[in-house]
C-alpha positions in Angstrom: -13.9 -56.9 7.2 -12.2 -54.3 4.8 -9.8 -52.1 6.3 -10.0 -48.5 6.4 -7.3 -47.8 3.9 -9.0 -50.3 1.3 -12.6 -48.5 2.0 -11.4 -45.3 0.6 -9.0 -44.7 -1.7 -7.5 -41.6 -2.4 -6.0 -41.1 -6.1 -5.2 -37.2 -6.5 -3.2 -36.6 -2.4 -1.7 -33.4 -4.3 -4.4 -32.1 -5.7 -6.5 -32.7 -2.0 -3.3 -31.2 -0.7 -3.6 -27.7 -2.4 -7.7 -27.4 -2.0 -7.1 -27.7 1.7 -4.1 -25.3 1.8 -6.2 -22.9 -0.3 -9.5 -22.9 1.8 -7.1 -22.6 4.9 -5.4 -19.5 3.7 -8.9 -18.3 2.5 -9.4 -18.3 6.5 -6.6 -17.0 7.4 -6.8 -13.6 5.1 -10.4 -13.5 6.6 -9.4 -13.9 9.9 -6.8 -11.0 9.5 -9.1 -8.8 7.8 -11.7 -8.5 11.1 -8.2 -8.6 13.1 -6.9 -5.2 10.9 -10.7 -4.1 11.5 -10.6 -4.6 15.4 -7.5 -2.9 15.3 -8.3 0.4 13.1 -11.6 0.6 15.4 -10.0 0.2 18.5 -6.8 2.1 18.3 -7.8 5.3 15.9 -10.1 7.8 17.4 -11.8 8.0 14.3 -11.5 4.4 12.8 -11.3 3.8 9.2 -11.7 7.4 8.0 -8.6 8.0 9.9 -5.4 8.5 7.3 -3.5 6.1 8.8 -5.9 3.5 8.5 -5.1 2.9 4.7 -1.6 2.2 5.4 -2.4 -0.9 7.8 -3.0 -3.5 4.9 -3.5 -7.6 4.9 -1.8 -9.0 1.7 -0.9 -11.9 0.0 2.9 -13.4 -1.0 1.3 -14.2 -4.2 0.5 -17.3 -2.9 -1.8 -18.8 0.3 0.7 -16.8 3.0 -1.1 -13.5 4.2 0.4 -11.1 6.6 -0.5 -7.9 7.9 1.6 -5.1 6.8 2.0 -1.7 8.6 3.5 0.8 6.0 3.4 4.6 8.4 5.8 5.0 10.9 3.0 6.1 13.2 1.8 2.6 13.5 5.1 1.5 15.2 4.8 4.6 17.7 1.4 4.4 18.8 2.5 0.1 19.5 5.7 0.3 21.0 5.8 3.8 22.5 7.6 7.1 22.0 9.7 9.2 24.0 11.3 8.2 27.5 8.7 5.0 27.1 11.2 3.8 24.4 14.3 4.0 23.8 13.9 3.2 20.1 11.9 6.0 19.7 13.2 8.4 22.1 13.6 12.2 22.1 17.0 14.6 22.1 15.5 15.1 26.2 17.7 14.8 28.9 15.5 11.7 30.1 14.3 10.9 26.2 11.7 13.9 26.6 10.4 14.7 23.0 12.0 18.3 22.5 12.2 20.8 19.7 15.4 20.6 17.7 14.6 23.7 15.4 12.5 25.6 17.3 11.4 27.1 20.7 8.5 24.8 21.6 7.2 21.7 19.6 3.5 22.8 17.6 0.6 20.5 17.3 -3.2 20.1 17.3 -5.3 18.6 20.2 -8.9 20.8 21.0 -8.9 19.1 24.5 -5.1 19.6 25.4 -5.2 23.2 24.6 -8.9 24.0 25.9 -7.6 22.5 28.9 -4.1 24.8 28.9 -5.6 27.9 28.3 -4.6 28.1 24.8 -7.2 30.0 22.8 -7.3 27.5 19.9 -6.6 23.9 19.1 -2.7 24.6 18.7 -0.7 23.6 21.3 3.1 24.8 22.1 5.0 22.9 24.6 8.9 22.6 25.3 8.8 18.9 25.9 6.6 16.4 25.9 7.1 12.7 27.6 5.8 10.8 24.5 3.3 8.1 24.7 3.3 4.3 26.3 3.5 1.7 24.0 -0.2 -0.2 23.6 1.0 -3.5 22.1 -1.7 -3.9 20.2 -0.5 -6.1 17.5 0.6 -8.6 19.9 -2.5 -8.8 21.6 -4.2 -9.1 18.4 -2.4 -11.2 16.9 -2.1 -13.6 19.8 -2.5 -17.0 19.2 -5.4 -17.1 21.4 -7.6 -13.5 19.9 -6.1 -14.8 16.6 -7.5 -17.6 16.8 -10.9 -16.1 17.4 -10.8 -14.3 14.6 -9.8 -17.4 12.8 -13.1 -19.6 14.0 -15.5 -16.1 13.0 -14.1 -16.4 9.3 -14.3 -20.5 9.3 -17.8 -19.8 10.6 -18.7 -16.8 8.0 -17.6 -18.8 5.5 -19.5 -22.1 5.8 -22.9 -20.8 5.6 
């Protein structure tokens, strides 16, 4: 009886080699699209017509690496926190409160904040503000076990 390595031979290994790693790293920019999708749903109030939404990108090194790249600031606050939640991030407060360095009160927009203040429009004016906890989103996301979720969807999608 032949053995198994005489049954099949295999000339071109490299050439096996780079399909594989090509057809993997197809996967994997798949899988990190729906990921960057999951997380632009989930985390912006109003998704991918938010203008933050452009500046969470998946992209290649050129080569079969992908990674997904976060280029506003705001992506980093609304993860890891703001305020007296972080100290990376914290305010000029007393206890990291977010306070005004210019000006009397800190100005922003929120319709349900201000109805809910008394202000007569959607412009709010506070003195401080605690900031926001961090949501670790990309960690969750990018877990190895939701990862590789997302990993299976894209092998599946792309089989058909």
């Amino acid at each position: 009886m032949e053995r198994m390595s005489e049954m099949f031979k295999i000339e071109n290994l490299k050439e096996i080699k780079e399909k594989i790693e090509e057809h993997l790293g197809d996967k994997v920019r798949d899988a990190l699209i729906i990921t960057r999708h999951q997380i632009v749903i989930d985390e912006l109030p109003s998704g991918e017509s938010s203008e933050i939404a452009s500046t969470l990108t998946v992209e290649s090194d050129g080569g079969n690496r992908w990674k997904l790249r976060a280029t506003s600031p705001v992506w980093s606050y609304l993860n890891y926190g703001t305020g007296m939640y972080n100290p990376d991030h914290a305010g000029q407060g007393p206890n990291g409160e977010i306070v005004p360095i210019n000006k009397k009160a800190l100005r922003f927009k929120n319709a349900e904040l201000a109805r809910a203040l008394g202000f007569p429009n959607q412009t709010v004016f506070l003195k401080s503000v605690k900031g926001i906890k961090g949501r670790f989103f990309f960690e969750k996301a990018l877990s190895p076990l939701n990862f590789g979720k997302n990993l299976v969807v894209a092998v599946v999608r792309g089989s058909g």
